[in-house]
C-alpha positions in Angstrom: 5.8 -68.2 -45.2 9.6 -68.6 -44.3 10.6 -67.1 -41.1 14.0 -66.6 -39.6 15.7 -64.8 -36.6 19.3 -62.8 -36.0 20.5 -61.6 -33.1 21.7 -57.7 -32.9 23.5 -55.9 -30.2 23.0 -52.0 -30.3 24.4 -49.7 -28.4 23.9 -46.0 -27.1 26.1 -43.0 -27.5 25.7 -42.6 -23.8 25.0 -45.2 -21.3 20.9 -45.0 -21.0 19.8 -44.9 -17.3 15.9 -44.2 -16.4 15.1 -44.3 -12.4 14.6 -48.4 -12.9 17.9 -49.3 -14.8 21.0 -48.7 -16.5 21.5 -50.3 -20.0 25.2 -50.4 -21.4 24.3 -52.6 -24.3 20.7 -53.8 -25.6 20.6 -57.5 -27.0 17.3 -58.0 -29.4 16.4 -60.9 -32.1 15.2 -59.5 -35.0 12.8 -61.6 -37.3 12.5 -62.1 -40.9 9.4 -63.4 -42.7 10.2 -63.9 -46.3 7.4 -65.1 -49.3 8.2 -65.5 -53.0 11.7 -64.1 -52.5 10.5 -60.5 -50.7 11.2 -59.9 -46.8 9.4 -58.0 -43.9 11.2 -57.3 -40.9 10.8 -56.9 -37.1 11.9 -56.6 -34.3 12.1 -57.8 -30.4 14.2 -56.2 -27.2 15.6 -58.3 -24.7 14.5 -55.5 -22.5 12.8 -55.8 -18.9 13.4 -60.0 -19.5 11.6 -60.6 -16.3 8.4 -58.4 -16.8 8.1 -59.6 -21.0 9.7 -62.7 -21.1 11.9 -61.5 -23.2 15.3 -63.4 -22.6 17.0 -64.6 -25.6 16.7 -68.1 -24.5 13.2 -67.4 -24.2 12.5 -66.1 -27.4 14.0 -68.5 -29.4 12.3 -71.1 -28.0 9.2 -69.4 -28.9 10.0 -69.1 -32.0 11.0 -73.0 -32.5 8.2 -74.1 -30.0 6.1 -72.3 -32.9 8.0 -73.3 -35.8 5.0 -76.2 -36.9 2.4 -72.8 -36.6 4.8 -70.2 -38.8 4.9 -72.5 -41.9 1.4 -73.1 -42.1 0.7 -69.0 -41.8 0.1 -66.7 -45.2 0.8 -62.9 -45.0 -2.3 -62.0 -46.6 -4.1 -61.1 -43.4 -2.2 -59.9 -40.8 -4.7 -59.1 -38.4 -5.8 -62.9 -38.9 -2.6 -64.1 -38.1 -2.3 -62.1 -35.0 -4.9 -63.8 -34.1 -3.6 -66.9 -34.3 0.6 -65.7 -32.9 -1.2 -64.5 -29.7 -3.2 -67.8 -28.6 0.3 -69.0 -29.0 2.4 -66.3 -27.0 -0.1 -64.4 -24.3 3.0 -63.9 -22.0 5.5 -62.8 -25.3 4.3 -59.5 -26.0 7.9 -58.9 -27.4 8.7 -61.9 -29.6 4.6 -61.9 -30.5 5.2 -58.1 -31.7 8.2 -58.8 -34.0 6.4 -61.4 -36.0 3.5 -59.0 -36.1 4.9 -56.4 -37.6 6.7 -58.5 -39.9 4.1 -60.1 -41.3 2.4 -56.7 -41.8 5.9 -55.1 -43.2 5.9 -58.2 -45.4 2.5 -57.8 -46.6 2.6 -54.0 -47.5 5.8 -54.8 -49.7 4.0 -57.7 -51.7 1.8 -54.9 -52.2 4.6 -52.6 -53.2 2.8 -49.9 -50.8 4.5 -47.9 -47.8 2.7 -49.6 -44.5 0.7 -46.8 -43.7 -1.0 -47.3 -46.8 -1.8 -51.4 -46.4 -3.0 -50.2 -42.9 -5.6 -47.4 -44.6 -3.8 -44.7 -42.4 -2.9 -40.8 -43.7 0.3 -40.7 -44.4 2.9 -39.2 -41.7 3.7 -35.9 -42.9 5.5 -33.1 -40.9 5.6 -34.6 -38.2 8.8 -34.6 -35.5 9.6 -36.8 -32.2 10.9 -35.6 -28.7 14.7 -36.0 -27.9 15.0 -38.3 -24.8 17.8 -37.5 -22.0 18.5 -40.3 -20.0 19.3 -39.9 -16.0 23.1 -38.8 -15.5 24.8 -36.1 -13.8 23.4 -32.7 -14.5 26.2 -31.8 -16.6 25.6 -34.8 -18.4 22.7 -34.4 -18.7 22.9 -30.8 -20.1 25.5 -31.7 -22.5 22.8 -34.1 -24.3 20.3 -31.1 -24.8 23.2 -28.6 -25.6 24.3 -31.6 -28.7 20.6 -31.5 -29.9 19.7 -27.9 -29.8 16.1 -27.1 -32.2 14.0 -30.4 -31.0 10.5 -29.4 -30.8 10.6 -31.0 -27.4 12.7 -33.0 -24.4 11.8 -36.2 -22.1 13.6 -35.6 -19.5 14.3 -39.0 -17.4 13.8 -37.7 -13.2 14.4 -40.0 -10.6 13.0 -37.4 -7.7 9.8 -35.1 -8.6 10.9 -32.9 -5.7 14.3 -32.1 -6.8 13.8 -29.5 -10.1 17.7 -28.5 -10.4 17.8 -30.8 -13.4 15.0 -29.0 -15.2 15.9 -25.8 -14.1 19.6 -26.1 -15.3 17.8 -27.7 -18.4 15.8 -24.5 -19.0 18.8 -22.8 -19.1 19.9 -24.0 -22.5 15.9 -24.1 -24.4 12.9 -22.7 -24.5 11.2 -26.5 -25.9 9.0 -28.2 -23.7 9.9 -30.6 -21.6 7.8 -34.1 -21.2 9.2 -35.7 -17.4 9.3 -39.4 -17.5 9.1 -40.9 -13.9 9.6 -44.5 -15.1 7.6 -46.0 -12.0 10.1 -44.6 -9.7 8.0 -42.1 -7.9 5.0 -41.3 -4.9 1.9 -39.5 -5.1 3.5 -37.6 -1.4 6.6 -36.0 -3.2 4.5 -35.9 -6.4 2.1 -33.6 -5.8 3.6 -30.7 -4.6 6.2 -30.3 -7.4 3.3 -29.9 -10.3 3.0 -26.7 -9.8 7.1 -25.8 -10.0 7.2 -28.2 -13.3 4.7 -26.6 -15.0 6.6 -22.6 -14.0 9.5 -24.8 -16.0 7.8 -25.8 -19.1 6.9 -29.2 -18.5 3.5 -30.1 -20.7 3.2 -33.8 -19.6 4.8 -36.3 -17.1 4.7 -39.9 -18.1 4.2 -42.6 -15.8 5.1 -41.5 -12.1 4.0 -43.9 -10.5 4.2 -48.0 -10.0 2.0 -49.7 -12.3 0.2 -51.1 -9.4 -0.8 -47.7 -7.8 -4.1 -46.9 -9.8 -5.9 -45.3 -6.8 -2.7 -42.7 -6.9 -2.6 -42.0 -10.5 -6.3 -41.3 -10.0 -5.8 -38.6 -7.7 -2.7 -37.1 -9.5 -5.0 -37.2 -12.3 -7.3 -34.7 -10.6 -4.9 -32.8 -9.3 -2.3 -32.3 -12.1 -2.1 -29.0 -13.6 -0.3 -30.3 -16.6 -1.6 -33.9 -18.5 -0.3 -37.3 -17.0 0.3 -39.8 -19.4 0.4 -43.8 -19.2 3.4 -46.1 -20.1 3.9 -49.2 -18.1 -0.4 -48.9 -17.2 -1.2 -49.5 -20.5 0.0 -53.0 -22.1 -3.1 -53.4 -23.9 -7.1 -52.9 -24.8 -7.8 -54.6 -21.6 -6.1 -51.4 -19.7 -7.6 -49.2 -21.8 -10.7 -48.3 -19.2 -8.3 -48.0 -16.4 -6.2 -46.0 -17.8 -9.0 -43.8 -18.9 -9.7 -43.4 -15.4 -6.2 -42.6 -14.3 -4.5 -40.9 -16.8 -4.9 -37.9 -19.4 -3.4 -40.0 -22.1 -1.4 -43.2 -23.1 2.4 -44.2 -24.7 1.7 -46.4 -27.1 4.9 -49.2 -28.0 4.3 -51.2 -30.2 6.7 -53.8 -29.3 5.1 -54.0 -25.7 1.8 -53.5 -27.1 2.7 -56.7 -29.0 3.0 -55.8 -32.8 1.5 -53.2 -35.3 -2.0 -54.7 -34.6 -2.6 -53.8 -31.1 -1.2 -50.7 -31.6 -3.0 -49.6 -33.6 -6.2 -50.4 -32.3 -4.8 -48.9 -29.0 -4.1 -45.4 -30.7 -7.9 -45.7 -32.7 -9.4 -46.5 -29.4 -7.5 -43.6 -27.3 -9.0 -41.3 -30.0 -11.8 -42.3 -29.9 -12.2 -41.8 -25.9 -10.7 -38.5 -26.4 -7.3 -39.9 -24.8 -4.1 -37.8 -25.3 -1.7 -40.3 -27.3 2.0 -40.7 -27.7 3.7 -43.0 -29.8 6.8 -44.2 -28.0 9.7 -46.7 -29.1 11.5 -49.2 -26.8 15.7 -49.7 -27.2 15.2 -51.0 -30.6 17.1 -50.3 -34.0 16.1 -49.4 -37.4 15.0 -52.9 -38.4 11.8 -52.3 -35.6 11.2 -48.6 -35.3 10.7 -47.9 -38.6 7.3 -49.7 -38.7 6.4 -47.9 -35.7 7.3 -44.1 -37.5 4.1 -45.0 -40.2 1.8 -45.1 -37.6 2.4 -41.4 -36.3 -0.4 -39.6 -38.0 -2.6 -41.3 -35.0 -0.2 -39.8 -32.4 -0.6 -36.1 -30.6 3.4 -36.5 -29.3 6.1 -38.7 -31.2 8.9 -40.6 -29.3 11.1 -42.1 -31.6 14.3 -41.0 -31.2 15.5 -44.3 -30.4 17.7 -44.5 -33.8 19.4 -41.2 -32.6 20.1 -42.4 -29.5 21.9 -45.5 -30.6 26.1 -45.5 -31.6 24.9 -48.4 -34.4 22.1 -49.5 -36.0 20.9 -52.8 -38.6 20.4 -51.2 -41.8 18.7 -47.8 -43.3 15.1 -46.8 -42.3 13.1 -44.3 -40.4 15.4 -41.0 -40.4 15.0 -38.3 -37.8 17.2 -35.2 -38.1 18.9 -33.0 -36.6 16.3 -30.9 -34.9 14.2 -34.3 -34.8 12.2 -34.0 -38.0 11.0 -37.8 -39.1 11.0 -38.9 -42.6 9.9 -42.5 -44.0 12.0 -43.7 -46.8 10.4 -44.2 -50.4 10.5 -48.0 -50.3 7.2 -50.7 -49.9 6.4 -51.8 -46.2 8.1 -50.2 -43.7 11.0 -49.1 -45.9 14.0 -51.0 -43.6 16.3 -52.0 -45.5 19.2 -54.5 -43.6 22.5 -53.4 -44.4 25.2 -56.5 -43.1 27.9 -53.6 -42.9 26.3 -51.7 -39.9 27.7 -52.7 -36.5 25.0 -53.6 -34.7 24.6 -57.4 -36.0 26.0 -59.8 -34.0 24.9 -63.0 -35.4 24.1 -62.9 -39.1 24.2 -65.3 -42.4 26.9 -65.1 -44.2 28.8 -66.5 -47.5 31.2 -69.2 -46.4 34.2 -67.0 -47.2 32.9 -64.8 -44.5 34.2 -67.3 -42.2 37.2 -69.1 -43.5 39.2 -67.8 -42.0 38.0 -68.0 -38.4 37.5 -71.9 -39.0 41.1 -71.8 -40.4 42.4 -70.0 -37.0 40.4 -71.9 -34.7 40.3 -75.2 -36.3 43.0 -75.7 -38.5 45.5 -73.4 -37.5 49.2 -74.5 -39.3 47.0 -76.1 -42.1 46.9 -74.7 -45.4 43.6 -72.4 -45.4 42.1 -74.7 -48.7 41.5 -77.1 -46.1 38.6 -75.0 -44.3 36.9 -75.0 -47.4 34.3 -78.0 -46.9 33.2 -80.0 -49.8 29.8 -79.4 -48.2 29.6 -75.3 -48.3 28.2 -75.0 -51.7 25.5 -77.6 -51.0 21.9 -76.5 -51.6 20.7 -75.8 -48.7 23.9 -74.8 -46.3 23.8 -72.0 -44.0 26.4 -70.0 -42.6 26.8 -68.4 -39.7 29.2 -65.6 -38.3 29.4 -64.2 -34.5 30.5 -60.2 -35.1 32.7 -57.9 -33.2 32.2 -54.5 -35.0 31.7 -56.1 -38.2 34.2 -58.1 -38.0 33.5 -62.4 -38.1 35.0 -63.4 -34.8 32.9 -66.7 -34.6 31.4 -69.2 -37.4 29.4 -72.3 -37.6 27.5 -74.3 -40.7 24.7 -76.3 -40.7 23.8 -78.7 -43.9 21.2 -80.8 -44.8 22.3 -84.2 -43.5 20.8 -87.0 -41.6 23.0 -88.7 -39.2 25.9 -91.2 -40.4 25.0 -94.8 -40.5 25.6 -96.5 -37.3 24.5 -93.3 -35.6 21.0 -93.3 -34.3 18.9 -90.9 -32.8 16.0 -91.6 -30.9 12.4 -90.2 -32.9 14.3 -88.7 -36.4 12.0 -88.7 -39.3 14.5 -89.4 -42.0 15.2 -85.9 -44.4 14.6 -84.4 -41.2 18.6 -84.4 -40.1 21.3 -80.9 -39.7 24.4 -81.2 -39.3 26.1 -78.7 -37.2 30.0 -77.9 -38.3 33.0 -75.2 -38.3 31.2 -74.3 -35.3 34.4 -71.9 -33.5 35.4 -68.7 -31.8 38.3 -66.5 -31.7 40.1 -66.3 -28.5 38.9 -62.4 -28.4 35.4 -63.8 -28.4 35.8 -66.1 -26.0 34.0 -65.2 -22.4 31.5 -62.8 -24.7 28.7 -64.8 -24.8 29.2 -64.3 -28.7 29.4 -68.9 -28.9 26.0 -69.5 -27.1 24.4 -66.7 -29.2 26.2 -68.3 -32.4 24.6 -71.9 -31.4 21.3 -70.5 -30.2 20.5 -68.8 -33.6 21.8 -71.8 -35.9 19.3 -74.0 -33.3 16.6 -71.4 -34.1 16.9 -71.9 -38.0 17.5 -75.5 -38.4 13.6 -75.9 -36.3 12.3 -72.7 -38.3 13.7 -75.1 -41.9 12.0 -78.2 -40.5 14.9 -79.4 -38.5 14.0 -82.7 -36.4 17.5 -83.3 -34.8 20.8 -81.2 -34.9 23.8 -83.1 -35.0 27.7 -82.7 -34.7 30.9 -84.5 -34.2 32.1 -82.2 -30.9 35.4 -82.4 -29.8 35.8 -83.6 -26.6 37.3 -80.6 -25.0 34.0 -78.5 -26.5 31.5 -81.6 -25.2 30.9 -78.9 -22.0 29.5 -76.1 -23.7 27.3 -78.3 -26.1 25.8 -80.1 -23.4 25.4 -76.5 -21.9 22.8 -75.6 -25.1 21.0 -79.3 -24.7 22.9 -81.9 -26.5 23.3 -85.3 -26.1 26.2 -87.8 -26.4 25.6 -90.6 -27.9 28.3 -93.5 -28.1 31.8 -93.5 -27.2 34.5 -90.8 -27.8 36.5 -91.3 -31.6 39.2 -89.9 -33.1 39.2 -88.2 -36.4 42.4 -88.5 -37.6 44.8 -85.5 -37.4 42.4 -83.3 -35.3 41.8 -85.7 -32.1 39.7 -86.8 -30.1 35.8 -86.5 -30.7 32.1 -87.4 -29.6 29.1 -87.8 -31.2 26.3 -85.1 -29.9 23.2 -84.4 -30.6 20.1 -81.7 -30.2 16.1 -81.6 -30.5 13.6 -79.5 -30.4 11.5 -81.6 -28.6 
């Protein structure tokens, strides 16, 4: 089983703000697992990077710390490989959830069955999600609703329980329910005395008012509510499940923080089965992630999975949700994603080595005649390419081949075969400051270990040594020239 990870940048039609944070522009890796030439897909956040560890530092060196463990797995058995991904990641529910449900994406399209199928689930029929409004200004706030009129329901981000203005200038515009989302940001004291006002307003269900911490007040809200009170941040897993039970009418069910399709779904069964409300909820993900999540809805009472809606790009084609929020699966094995390189929210992808040509030529060879940035090297079995992307656009590029260090070169532990060679590796002076070169580096890193990669070698030029040393390279010997270009060092870069 083959796996491989890209790095995506979405972002939102309007800036998302909930009562803990603003998000202008959502990072995420998503993985690939790939056996006898078919692909499954997921997909990880780097959302709340402190609570998940979910940085994309962190994440790809979870994926190359487990790189030895990911060969050796077969897609046959999902749930048995879960088994195996969370000894490995306890503290990764995000990273642990992408391989998850790629493996299971992967599976269900060896199977050449949609994924609610492989997981023995009805199939999601007639179903349709809530539209989410983020916190803004009122009038904000009512533009959103007013651009998605017919939505069967709104979730409605409120930073104050005590202040209804929002709802009641939301009212104004639908008669659709409204589900209030606290985000952790509120107190039993102002809490309790606005039920009764949200309730006069149309609101059916709050979701997580309070700190995940504060189980003694959700108990008592949970008494006292005249209107269900569901669990998001409470419930991470089956170990919260009898706390939960005890606090709240229901749960929100993510896959991606649950950590994959497995958990969730034995979340949502066991819910049921303690006659728990359920909501299947999405984080900031794109296409590539949610639409795994949309084949598990015939186990939900409330959809949330507007995500796709929300965002101004996406990876590919999947999970569609209309107009007035209806969801539809498409007609394809697995979870029916289906990448598309053309959609702007890739920023590190493979590419053809004509892809990048010309930023090498540019950066590296500028005044050259552009043959010359075609390497004798590119058409190798076994090269990779690599672009950085700026609204589809290549604005960065780097190669990595199959090649052991030169003769005279040696680095300390290398099992012989075992050698990349990292080159072309450059970025356009728009790119430059971005952050667009470290993510460049960090996902070639990730697939020369995920290939079997033992060192990762370059000839850096000197003025470039910094920001190599920066990612965990190593000089080794004295600076050279190469004639024509300048002045250069030998670096290097393990896993290990």
């Amino acid at each position: 089983m083959k796996v491989t990870a890209y790095e995506i940048s979405i972002t939102q039609r309007y800036l998302w703000r909930s009562a803990r944070e603003a998000i202008p522009v959502q990072h995420a890796l998503i993985v690939e697992v790939e056996q006898n030439g078919i692909s499954g897909f997921g997909e990880a956040s780097a959302f709340m990077t402190a609570h998940y560890n979910s940085d994309l530092d962190r994440m790809h060196a979870d994926l190359r710390r487990l790189a030895p463990v990911l060969s050796g797995l077969e897609p046959e058995d999902p749930f048995a490989v879960w088994k195996v991904l969370v000894s490995h990641l306890p503290d990764s529910p995000f990273i642990l959830a992408a391989l998850d449900t790629a493996v299971h994406d992967l599976r269900a399209r060896l199977l050449g069955v949609p994924l609610w199928q492989a997981l023995g689930l009805e199939p999601p029929t007639d179903v349709r999600s809530s539209f989410s409004i983020g916190l803004d200004e009122t009038d904000v706030m009512v533009t959103k609703l007013r651009e998605r009129p017919g939505w069967p329901a709104y979730k409605v981000k409120l930073a104050d329980p005590g202040d209804l203005s929002v709802l009641k200038e939301l009212r104004r515009h639908t008669d659709a329910p409204f589900y209030v989302d606290g985000n952790c940001g509120w107190d039993l004291a102002g809490t309790l005395p606005a039920l009764e006002g949200m309730r006069e307003l149309g609101v059916e269900l709050v979701e997580q008012p309070f700190a995940r911490s504060a189980w003694q007040d959700a108990q008592v809200l949970k008494e006292a509510a005249p209107i269900p009170v569901i669990a998001d941040e409470s419930i991470t897993s089956l170990h919260d499940l009898d706390a939960c039970a005890a606090a709240f009418h229901g749960i929100n069910v993510k896959p991606m923080k649950a950590g994959g399709t497995t958990p969730a779904l034995a979340l949502l069964r066991s819910a049921r089965e303690r006659g728990l409300r359920t909501m299947l909820g999405c984080m900031p993900e794109s296409a590539a992630g949610l639409s795994a999540t949309g084949h598990l809805a015939s186990l939900a009472d409330y959809l949330d999975v507007d995500s796709v809606v929300l965002n101004a790009v996406d990876t590919g084609q999947g999970i569609g949700v209309d107009a007035v929020g209806r969801v539809t699966l498409p007609g394809r094995p697995g979870s029916g994603f289906r990448p598309d390189p053309a959609e702007h929210g890739w920023r590190v992808r493979p590419v053809d080595a004509e892809v990048i040509r010309p930023v090498r030529h540019q950066v590296l060879r500028p005044g050259e005649p552009p043959e010359n940035c075609a390497y004798a090297e590119d058409g190798l079995p076994g090269a990779r390419h690599f672009a950085a992307l700026r609204a589809g656009r290549a604005v960065g590029a780097c190669s990595l081949y199959d090649e052991d260090p030169p003769e005279g070169r040696t680095v300390p532990g290398l099992v012989p075969g075992t050698g990349r060679r990292l080159r072309g590796m450059a970025t356009l002076e728009e790119a430059r400051g971005t952050g667009l070169g470290a993510a460049l580096l960090r996902t070639a890193l990730t697939h020369a270990v995920l290939d079997g990669a033992d060192v990762v070698w370059c000839n850096a030029r000197t003025d470039a040594a910094g920001f190599y040393r920066r990612h965990g390279f190593r000089v080794a010997g004295d600076p050279f020239e190469m004639p024509g270009i300048g002045p250069h060092l030998f670096m290097h870069w393990s896993p290990r």
